[in-house]
C-alpha positions as CSV (number, residue, x, y, z in Angstrom):
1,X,13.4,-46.5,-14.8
2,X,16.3,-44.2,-16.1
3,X,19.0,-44.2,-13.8
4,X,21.5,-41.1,-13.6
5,X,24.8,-42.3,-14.7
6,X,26.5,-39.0,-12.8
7,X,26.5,-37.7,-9.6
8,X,25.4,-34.4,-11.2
9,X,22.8,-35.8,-13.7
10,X,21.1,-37.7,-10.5
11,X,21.1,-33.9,-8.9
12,X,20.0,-32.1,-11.1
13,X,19.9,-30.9,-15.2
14,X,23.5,-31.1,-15.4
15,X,24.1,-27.2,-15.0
16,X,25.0,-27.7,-11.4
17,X,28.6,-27.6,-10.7
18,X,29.0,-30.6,-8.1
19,X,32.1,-30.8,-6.1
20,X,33.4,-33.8,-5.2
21,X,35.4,-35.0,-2.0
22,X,36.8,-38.1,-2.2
23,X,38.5,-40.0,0.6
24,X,40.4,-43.7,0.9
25,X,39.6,-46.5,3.2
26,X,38.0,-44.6,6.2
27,X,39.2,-45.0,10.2
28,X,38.8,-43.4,13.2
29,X,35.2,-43.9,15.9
30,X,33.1,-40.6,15.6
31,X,33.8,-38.4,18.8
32,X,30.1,-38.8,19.6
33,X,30.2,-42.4,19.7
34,X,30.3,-44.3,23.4
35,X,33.6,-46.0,22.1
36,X,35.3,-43.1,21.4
37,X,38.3,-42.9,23.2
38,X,42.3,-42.2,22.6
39,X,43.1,-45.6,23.5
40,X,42.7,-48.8,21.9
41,X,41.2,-51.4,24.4
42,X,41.6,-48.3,27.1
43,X,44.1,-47.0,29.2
44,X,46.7,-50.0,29.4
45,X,50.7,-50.1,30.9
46,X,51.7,-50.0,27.6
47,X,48.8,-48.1,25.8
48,X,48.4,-48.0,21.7
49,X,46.4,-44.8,20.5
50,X,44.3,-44.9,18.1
51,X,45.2,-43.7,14.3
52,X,42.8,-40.6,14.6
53,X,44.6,-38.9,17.2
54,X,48.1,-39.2,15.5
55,X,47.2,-39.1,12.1
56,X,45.7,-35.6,12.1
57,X,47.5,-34.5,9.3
58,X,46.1,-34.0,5.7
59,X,46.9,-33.5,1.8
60,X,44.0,-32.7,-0.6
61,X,44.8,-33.5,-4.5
62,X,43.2,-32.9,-7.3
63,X,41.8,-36.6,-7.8
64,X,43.2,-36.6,-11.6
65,X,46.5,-35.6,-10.2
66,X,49.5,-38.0,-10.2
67,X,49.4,-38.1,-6.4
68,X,45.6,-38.2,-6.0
69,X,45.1,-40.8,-8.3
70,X,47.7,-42.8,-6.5
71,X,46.8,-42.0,-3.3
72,X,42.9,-43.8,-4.2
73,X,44.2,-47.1,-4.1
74,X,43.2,-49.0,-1.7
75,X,46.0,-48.6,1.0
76,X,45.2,-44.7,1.2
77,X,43.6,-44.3,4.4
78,X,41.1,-41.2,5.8
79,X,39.7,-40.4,8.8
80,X,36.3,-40.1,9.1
81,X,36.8,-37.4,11.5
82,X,39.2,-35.1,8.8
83,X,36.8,-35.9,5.8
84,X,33.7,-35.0,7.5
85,X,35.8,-31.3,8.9
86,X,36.7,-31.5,4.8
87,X,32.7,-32.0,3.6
88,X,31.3,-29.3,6.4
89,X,34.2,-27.0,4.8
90,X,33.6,-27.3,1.5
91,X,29.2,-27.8,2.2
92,X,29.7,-24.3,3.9
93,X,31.9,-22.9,1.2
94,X,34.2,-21.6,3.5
95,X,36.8,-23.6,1.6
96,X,38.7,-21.7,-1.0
97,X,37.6,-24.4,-3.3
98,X,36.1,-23.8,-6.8
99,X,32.6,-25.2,-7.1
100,X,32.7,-28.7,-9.5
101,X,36.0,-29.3,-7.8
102,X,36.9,-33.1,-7.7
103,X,39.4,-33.7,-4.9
104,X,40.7,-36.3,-2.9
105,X,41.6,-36.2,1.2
106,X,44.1,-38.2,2.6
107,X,45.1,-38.7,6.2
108,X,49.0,-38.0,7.3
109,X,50.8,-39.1,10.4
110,X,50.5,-35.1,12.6
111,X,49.6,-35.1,16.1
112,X,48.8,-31.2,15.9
113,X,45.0,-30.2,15.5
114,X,44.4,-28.1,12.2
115,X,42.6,-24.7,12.8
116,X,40.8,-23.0,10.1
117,X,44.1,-21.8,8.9
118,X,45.6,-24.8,8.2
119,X,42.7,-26.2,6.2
120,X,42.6,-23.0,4.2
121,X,46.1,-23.3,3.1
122,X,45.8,-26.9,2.1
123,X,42.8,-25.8,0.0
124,X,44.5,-22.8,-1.4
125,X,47.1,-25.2,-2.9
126,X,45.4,-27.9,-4.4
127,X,43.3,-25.0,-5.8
128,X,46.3,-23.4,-6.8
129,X,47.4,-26.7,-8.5
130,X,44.3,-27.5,-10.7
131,X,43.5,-23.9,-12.1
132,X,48.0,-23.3,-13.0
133,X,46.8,-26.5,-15.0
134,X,50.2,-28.2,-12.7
135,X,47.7,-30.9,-11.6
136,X,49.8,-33.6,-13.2
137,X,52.7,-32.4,-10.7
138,X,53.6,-34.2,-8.1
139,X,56.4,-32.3,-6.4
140,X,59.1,-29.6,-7.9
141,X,62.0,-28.0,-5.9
142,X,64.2,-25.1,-7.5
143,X,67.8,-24.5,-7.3
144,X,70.0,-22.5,-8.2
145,X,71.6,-23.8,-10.6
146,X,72.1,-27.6,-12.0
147,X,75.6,-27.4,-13.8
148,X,75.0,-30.8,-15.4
149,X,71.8,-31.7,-16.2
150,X,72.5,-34.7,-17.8
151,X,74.6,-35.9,-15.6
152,X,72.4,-35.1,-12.9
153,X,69.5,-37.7,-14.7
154,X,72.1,-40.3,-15.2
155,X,72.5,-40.5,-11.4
156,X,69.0,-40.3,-10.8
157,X,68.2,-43.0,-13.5
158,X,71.1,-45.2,-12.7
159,X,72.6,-44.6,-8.8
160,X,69.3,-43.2,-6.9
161,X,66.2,-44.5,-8.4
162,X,66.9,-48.4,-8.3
163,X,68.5,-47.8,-4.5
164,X,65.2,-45.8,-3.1
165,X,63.4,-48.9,-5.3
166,X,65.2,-51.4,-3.1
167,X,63.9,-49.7,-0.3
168,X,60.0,-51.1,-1.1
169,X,59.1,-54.7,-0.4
170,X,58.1,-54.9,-3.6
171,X,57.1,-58.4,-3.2
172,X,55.6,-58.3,-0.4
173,X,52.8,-55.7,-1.5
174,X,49.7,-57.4,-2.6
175,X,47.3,-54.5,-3.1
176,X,48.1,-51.6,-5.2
177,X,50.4,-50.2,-7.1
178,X,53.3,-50.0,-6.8
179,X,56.8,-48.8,-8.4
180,X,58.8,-51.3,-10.0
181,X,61.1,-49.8,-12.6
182,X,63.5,-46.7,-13.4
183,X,64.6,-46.0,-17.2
184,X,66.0,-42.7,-18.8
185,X,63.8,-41.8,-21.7
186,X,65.6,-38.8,-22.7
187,X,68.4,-36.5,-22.1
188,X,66.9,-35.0,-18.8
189,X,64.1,-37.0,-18.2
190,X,63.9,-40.4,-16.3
191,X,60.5,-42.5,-16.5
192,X,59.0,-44.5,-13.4
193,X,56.7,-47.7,-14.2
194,X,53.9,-48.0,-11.9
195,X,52.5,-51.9,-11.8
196,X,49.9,-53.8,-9.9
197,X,49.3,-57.6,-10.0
198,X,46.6,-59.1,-11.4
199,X,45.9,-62.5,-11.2
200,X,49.4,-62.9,-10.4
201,X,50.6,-61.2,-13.7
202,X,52.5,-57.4,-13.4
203,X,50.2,-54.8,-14.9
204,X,51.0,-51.2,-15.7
205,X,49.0,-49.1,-14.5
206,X,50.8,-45.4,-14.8
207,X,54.1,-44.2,-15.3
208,X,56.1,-41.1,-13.6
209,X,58.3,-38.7,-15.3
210,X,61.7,-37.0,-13.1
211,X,62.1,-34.0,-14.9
212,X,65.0,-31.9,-14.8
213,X,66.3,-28.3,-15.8
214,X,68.8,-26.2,-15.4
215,X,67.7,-24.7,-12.4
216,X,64.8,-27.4,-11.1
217,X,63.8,-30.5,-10.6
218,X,60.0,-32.2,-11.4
219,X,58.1,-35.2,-10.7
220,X,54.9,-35.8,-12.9
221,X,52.0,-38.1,-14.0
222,X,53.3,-39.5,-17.1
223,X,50.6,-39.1,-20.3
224,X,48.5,-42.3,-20.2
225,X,47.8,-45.4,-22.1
226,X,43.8,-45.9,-23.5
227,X,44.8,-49.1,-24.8
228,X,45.9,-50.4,-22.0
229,X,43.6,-49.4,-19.4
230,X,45.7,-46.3,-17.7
């Protein structure tokens, strides 16, 4: 038996543009199940509510983007309930999502239903992101001016990045990725290692790039390494 090796061979002839919705570890009880309720273990003197009622929120990435590819490890979380609004979206093309789109939902802490509005914008940016070809960027503010540049990257490389670094229990994460290391690799750019154990050795697995101009600052997916798996 030949056995598609694609999602769109297995379809069909190839032709067909599939698009893809990807999600991370799912949560959240379907509102049609018996269980469903806002409260874990029911209404208590000190109740806990469940994640799908305060984590309503959500960011779709392009999945080859530096924060869709990050956010598919394994401690990304979905709700089931926000990736099937997502599917029925995109399913009823009312989405403003390009057919053979491959994007990935995660779920954000927001206690705020989204309306049709909402979801549109969302789309409308990662659409935005993937055809400006910015998929690799991660996030970019402007000023309105940097007098220093260089300056400005020695701070980052040397003052802010190993502080915000401190901040992670590094040690403590077991799963993942996770970020390890600051350098400068140029005269405005500072480079961010991304490892993961395995088998208790430090792997890299990505790298992210702190660029900045004279009037902004960028963060993106650093260029990737064939040879060693990233």
């Amino acid at each position: 038996v030949d056995i598609p090796s694609s999602l769109e061979a297995a379809i069909g002839d190839g032709a067909l543009k599939v698009t893809k919705l990807r999600h991370g570890e799912l949560f959240g009880i379907p509102e049609s199940s018996p269980e469903a309720s806002p409260f874990v273990g029911g209404p208590r003197r000190d109740p806990q509510i469940r994640d799908e009622y305060t984590m309503r929120s959500v960011r779709v990435d392009p999945t080859i983007s530096a924060s869709g590819t990050a956010m598919m490890g394994s401690t990304t979380r979905s709700s089931r309930l926000a990736v099937g609004e997502a599917a029925a979206r995109v399913a009823s093309k009312s989405a403003p999502l390009e057919e053979g789109s491959d994007v990935f939902l995660t779920s954000l802490n927001g206690v705020d239903i989204l309306d049709s509005s909402d979801w549109s914008d969302e789309f409308k940016r990662c659409e935005e992101m993937m055809s400006s070809g910015a998929g690799a960027q991660l996030f970019k503010e402007t000023f309105e001016s940097v007098p220093d540049t260089e300056r400005l990257t020695d701070w980052i490389a040397t003052k802010w990045a190993p502080a915000v670094l401190r901040t992670y229990d590094i040690a403590g994460i077991r799963v993942g990725a996770r970020p390890v290391y600051a350098s400068k690799i140029g005269e405005t750019t500072v480079e961010i290692t991304w490892q993961k154990l395995v088998d208790f050795q430090s792997v890299t697995v990505g790298k992210m790039l702190i660029e900045i101009s004279d009037d902004s600052i960028a963060a993106k997916r650093g260029p990737g390494d064939a040879s060693a798996g990233y």
